[in-house]
C-alpha positions as a printed Julia matrix, in Angstrom:
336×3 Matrix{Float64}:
 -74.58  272.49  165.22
 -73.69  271.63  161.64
 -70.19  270.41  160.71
 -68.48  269.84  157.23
 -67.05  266.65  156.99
 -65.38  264.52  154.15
 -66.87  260.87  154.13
 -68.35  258.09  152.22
 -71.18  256.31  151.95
 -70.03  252.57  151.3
 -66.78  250.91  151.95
 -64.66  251.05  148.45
 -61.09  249.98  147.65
 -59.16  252.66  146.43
 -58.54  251.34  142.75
 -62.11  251.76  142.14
 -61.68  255.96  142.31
 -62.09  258.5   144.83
 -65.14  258.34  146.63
 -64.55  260.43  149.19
 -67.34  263.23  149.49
 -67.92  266.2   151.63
 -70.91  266.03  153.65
 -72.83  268.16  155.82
 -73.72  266.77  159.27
 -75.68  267.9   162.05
 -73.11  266.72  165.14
 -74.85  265.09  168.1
 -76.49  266.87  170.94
 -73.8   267.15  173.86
 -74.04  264.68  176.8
 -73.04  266.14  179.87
 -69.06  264.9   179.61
 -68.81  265.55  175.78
 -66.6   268.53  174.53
 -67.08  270.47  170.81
 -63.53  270.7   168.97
 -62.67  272.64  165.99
 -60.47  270.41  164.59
 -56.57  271.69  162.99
 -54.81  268.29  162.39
 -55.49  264.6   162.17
 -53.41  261.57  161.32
 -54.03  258.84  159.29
 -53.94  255.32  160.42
 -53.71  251.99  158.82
 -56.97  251.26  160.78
 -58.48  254.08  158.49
 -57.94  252.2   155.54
 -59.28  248.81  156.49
 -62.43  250.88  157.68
 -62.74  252.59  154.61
 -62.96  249.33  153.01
 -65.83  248.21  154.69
 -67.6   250.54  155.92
 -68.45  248.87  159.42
 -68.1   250.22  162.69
 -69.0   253.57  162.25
 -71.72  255.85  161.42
 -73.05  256.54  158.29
 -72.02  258.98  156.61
 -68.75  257.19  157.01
 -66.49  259.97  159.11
 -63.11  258.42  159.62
 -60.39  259.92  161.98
 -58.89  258.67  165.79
 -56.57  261.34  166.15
 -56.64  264.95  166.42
 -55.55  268.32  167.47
 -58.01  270.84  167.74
 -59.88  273.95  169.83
 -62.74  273.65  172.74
 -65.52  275.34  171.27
 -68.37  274.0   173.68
 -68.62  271.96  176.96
 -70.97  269.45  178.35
 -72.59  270.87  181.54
 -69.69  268.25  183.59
 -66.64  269.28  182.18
 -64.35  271.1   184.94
 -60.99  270.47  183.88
 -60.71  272.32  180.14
 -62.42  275.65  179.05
 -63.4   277.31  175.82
 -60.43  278.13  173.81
 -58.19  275.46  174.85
 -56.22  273.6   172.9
 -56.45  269.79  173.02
 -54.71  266.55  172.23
 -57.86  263.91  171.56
 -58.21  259.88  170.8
 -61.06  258.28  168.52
 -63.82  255.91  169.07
 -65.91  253.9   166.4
 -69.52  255.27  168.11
 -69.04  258.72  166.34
 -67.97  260.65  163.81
 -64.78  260.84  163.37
 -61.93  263.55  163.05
 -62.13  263.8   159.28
 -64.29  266.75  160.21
 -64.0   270.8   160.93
 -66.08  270.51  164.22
 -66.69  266.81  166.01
 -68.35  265.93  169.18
 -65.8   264.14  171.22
 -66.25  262.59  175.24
 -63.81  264.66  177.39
 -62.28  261.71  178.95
 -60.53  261.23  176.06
 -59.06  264.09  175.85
 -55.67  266.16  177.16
 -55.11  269.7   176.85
 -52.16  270.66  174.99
 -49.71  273.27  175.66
 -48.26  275.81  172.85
 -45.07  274.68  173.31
 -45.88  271.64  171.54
 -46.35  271.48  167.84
 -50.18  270.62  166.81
 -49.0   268.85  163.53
 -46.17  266.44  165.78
 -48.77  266.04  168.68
 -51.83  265.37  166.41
 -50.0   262.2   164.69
 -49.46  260.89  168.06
 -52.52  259.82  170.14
 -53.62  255.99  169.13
 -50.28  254.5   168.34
 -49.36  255.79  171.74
 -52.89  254.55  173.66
 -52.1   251.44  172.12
 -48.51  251.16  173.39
 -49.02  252.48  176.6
 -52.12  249.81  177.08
 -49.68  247.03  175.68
 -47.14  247.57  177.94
 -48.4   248.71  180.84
 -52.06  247.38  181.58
 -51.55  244.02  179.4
 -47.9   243.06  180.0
 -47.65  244.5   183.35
 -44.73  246.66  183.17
 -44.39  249.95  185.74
 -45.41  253.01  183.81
 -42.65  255.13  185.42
 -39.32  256.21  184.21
 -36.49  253.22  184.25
 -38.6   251.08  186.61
 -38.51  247.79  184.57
 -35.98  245.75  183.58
 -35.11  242.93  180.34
 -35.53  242.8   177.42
 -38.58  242.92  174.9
 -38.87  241.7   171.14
 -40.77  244.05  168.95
 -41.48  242.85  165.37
 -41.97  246.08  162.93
 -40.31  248.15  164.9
 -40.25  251.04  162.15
 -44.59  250.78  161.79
 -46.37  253.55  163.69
 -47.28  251.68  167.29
 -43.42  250.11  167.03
 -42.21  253.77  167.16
 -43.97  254.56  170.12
 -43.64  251.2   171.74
 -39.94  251.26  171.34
 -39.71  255.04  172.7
 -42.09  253.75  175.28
 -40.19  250.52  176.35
 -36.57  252.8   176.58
 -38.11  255.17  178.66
 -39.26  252.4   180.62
 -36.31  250.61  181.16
 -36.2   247.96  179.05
 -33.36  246.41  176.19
 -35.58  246.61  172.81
 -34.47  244.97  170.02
 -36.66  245.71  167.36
 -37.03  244.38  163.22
 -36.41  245.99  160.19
 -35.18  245.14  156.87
 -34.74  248.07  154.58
 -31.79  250.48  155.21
 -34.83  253.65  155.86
 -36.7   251.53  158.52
 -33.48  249.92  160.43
 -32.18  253.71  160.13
 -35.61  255.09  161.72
 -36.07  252.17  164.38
 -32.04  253.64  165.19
 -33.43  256.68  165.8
 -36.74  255.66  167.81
 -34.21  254.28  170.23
 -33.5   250.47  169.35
 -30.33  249.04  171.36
 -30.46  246.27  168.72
 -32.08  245.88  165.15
 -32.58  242.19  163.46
 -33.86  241.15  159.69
 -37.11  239.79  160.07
 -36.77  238.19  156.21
 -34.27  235.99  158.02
 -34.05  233.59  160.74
 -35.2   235.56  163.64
 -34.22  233.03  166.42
 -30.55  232.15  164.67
 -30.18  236.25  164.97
 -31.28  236.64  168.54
 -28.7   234.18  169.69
 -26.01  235.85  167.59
 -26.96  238.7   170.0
 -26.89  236.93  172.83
 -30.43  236.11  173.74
 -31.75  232.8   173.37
 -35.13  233.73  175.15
 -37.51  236.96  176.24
 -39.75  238.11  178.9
 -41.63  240.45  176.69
 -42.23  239.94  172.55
 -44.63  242.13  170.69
 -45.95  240.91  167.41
 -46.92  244.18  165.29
 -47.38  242.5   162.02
 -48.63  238.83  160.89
 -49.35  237.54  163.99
 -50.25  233.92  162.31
 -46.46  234.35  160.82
 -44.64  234.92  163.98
 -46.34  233.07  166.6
 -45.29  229.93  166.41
 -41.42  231.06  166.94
 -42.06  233.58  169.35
 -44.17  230.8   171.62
 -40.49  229.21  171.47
 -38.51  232.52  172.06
 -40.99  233.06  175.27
 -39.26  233.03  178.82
 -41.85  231.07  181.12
 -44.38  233.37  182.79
 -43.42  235.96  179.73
 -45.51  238.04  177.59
 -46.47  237.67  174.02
 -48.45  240.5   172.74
 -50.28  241.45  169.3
 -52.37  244.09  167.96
 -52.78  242.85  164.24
 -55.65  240.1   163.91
 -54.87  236.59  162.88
 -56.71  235.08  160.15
 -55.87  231.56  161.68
 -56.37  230.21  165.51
 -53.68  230.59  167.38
 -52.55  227.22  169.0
 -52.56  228.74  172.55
 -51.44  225.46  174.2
 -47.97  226.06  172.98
 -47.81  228.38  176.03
 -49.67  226.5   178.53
 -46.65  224.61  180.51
 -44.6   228.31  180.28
 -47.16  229.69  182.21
 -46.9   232.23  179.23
 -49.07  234.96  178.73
 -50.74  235.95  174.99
 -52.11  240.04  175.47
 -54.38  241.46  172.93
 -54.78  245.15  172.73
 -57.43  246.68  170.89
 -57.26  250.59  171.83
 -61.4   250.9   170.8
 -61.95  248.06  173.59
 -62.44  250.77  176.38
 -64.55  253.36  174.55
 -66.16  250.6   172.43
 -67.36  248.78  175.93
 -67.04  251.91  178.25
 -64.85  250.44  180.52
 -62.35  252.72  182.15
 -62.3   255.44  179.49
 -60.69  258.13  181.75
 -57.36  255.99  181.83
 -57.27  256.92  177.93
 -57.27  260.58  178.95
 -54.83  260.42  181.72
 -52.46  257.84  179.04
 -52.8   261.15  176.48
 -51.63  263.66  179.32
 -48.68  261.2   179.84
 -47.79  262.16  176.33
 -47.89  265.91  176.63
 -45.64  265.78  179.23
 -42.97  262.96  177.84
 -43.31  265.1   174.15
 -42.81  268.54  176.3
 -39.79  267.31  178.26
 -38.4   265.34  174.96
 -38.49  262.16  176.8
 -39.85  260.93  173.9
 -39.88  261.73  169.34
 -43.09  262.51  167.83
 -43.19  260.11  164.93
 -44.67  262.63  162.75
 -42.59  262.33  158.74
 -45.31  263.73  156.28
 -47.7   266.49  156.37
 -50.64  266.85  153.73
 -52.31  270.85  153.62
 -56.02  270.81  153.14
 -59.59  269.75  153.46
 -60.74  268.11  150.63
 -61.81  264.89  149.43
 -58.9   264.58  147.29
 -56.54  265.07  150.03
 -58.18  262.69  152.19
 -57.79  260.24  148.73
 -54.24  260.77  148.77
 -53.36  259.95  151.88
 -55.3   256.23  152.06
 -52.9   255.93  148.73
 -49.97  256.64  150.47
 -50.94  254.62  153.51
 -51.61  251.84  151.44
 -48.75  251.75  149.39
 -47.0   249.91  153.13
 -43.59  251.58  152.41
 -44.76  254.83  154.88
 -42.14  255.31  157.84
 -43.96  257.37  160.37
 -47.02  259.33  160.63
 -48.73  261.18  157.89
 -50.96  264.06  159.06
 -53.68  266.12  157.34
 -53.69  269.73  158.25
 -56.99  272.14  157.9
């Protein structure tokens, strides 16, 4: 089967032009778990950008994408639980094309069907900030994935970025106090509305803020930007046997010892780790049919802000710029 997709050859920066293309690809035989989607939405993630960049991780031609909303067209000989015609919810891996494309061959594990009673646009800008989340809180820090089961109190920094939307929704839901950063009035406003109890200034003395507040340590602190930055005061901030968490790589080591006599934990969460190493890639699928059911009983916001009509390299262009110009509260998704 033959899909149009937009993609790129070699990784480019954007301020050297558009080179976004659209391609032609013949999509991969089906193995016997693997579904055919016709694609209707995708988001746009800062991990699209950095890959765009390079270039690395996927194949070439470069077909970005690691969320979607689409329609089951075929079905590996294995597939029992969706049929032809459904309508599904779907996460990304780096081993195949990706969702910037009409049609894509995706593994059915990751994958949730999606009922019409939830928007395609607000569920399709919702799937790896909310892997990621989930896996952060649940599978790394060890929380109970069930409604007002935890308790304390958990630090997240960028509380307003895409995964600090969900995590904060996710953490509420959950249980938990979240105090979350922000400094402009449109990101303190949105982290407000994601569900924060308290916001704090992370341009200013995080620490002297927390005490102001009343909390001069934390079981749970999730680093969502500049991990190098923060790590050093969060080791301090850490209750003993706590957990510090990051997604965003540090481009120094990370003096780990600073934990050791805390009995502290430090969780990475990479959401490509499972499908990347195929390690328990069914939990992703059962994590995205968590969200359809939170989203269709409002127990948690999509973070959805910005929708872009069309399927063109030049759309595709124009969404990296917006991306990249770091300023973006919520999602942006591209509609066919």
């Amino acid at each position: 089967m033959i899909s149009r997709v937009i993609g790129f050859e070699k990784g480019f920066k954007l301020s050297s032009g558009n080179h976004f293309e659209t391609y032609e690809v013949m999509l991969p035989k089906l193995n016997k778990t693997d579904l055919v989607v016709k694609n209707m939405a995708t988001s746009i993630n800062p991990v699209d950008t950095k890959l765009r960049q390079t270039g690395k991780g996927t194949p070439q031609p470069h077909v970005l994408g690691f969320d979607s909303v689409g329609v089951v067209t075929q079905l590996g000989s294995e597939v029992k639980h969706l049929e032809v015609g459904d309508r599904v919810l779907l996460a990304g891996t780096t081993k195949r094309y990706g969702s910037y494309s009409e049609s894509q061959v995706v593994d059915s594990r990751i994958v949730a069907k999606l009922p019409h009673d939830v928007s395609a646009d607000e569920a399709a800008a919702m799937p790896l900030t909310f892997i990621t989340a989930y896996e952060m809180l649940f599978e790394k820090m060890d929380l109970v994935p069930k409604e007002n089961q935890n308790s304390g109190a958990i630090l997240i920094i960028n509380g307003a970025g895409g995964v600090g939307s969900v995590a904060t929704q996710l953490a509420k839901w959950a249980g938990l106090t979240v105090i979350t950063t922000a400094s402009r009035k449109e990101s303190k406003e949105w982290s407000e509305k994601m569900g924060a109890d308290h916001i704090i200034n992370h341009h200013k003395d995080l620490t002297k803020q927390l005490k102001k507040i009343g909390y001069h340590s934390l079981p749970y602190i999730l680093i969502l930007h500049s991990t190098d930055r923060y790590f050093e005061e969060m080791s301090e901030l850490l209750e003993p046997f706590g957990h510090l968490g990051s997604i965003v790589e540090s481009s120094k080591d990370l003096n780990l010892a600073k934990l050791k006599n805390k009995s502290g934990s430090f969780d990475w969460e990479y959401m490509f780790a499972k499908t990347d190493y195929n390690h328990n890639i069914a939990s992703q699928g059962a994590i995205l049919e968590l969200l359809v059911r939170l989203l269709q009983e409002k127990k948690i916001k999509s973070t959805l802000t910005k929708i872009i009509p069309g399927f063109t390299p030049e759309v595709f262009y124009q969404a990296h710029q917006i991306i990249e110009e770091d300023d973006m509260i919520g999602k942006l998704v591209v509609h066919f």
